[in-house]
Backbone bond lengths (Angstrom), bond angles and torsions (degrees), N, CA, C in turn:
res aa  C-N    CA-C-N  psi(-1)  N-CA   C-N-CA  omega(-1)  CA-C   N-CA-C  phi
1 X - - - 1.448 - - 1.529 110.54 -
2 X 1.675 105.84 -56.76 1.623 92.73 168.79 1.610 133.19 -57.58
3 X 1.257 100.66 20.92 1.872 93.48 -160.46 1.277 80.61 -125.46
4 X 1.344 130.50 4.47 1.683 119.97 152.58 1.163 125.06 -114.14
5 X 1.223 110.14 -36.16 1.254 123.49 167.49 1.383 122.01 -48.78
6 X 1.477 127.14 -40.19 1.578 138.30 -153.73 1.812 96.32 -105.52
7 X 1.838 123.40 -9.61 1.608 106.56 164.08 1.349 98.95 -107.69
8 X 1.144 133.81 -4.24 1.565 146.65 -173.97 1.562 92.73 -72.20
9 X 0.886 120.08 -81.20 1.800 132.50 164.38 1.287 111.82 -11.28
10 X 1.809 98.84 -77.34 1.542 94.66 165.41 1.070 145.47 -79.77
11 X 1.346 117.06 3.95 1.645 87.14 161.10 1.495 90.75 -100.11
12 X 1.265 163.02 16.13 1.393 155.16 146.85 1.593 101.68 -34.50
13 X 1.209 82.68 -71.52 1.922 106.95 -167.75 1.478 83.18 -57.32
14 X 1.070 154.00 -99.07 2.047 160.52 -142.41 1.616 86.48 -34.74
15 X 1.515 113.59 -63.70 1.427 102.60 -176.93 1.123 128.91 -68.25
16 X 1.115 124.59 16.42 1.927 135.44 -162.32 1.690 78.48 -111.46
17 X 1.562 107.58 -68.42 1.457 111.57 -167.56 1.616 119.04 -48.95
18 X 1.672 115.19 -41.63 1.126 110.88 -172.07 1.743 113.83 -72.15
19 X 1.824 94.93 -29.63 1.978 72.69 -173.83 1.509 82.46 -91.26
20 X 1.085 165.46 35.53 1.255 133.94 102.50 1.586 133.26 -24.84
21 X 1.135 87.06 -72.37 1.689 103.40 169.62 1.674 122.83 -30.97
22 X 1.628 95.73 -60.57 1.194 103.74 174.42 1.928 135.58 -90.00
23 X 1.476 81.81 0.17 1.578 90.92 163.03 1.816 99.20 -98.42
24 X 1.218 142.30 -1.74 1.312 132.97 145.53 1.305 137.59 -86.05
25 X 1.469 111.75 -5.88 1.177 115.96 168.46 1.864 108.66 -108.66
26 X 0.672 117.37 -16.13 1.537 127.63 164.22 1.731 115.03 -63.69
27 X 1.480 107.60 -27.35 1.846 121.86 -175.18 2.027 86.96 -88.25
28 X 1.138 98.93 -42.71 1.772 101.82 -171.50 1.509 113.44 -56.74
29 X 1.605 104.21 -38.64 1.357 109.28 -159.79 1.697 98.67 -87.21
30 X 1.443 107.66 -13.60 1.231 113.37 -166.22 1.969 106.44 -77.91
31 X 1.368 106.50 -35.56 1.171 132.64 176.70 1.616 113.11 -64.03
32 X 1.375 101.02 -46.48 1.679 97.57 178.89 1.619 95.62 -84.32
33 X 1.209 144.57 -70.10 1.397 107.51 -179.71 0.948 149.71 -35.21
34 X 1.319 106.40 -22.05 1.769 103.75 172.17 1.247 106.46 -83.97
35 X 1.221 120.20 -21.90 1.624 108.47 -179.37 1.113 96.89 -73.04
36 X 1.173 143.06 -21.55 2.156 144.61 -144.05 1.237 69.63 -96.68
37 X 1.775 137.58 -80.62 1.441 154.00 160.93 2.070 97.79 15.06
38 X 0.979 83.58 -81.88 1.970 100.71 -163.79 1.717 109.94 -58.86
39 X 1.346 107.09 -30.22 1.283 119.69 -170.11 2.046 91.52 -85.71
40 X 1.199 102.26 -72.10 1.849 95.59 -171.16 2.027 105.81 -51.92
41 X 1.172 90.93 -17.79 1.778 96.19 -177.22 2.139 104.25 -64.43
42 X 1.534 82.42 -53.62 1.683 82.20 176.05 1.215 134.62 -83.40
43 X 1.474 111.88 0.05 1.435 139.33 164.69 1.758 101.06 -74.50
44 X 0.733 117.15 -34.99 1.619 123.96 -162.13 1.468 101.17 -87.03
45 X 1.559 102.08 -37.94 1.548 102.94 -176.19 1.560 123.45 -92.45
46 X 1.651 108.38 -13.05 1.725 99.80 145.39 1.231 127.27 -85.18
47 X 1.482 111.63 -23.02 1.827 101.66 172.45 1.138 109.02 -48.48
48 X 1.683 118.23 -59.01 1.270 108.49 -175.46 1.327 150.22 -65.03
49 X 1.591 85.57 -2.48 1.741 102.74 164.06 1.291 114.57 -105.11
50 X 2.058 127.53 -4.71 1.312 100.20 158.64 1.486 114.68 -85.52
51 X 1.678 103.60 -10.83 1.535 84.59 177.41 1.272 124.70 -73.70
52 X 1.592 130.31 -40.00 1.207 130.84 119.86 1.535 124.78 32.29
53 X 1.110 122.18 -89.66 1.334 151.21 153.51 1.518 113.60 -17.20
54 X 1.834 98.39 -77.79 1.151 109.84 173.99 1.659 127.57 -81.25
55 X 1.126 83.85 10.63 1.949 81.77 164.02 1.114 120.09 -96.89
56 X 1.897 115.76 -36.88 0.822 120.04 156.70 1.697 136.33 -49.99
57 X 0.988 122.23 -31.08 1.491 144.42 168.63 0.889 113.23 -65.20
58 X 1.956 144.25 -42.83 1.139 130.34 123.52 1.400 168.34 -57.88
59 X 1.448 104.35 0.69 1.085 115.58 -160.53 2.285 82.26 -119.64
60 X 1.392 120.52 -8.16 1.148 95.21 168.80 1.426 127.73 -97.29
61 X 1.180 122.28 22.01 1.835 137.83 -174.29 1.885 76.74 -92.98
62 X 1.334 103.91 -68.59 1.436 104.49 -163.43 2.060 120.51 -51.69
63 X 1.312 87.54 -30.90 1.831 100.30 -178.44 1.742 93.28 -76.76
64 X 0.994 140.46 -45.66 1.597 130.27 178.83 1.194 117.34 -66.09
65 X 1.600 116.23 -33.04 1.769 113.93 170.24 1.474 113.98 -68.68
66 X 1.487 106.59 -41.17 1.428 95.88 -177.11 2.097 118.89 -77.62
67 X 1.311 103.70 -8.80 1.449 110.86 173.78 1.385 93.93 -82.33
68 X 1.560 142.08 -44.52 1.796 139.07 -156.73 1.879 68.18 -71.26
69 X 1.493 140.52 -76.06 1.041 106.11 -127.33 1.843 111.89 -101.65
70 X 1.046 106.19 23.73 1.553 125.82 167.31 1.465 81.90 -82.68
71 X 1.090 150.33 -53.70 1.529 139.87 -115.31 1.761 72.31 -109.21
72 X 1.183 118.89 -85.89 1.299 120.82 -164.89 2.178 100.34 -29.62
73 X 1.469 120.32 -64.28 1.331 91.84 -176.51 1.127 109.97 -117.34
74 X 1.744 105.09 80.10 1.471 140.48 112.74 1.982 100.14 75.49
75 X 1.408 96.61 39.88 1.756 103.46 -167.71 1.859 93.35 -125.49
């Protein structure tokens, strides 16, 4: 009886322990992505305001030439 009983147990208990394990490291991993999550989120949201920025910064040399030369022929 003990010679079934005593690996019967264990692997009961191994499988108790492992999805333990892995229902705590699954909450961990869940935790650092969202932080990875929040961090590339606010990374994303100043690029897009220096690009923003810098589009604007180029694209207004070009918007005043093309108004001087609308203006010059008279359109």
């Amino acid at each position: 009886m003990e010679y079934v009983l005593g690996p019967v147990l264990a692997v009961l208990i191994s499988m108790k322990f492992t999805a333990f394990t892995n229902k705590r490291c699954a909450a961990e991993r869940t935790k650092a992505l969202e932080v990875h999550r929040n961090e590339v989120t606010s990374l994303i949201t100043q690029n897009t305001s220096n690009v923003s920025q810098q589009t604007l910064k180029m694209m207004l040399p070009m918007a005043d030439s093309v108004r001087k030369i609308n203006n010059q022929l008279g359109l």
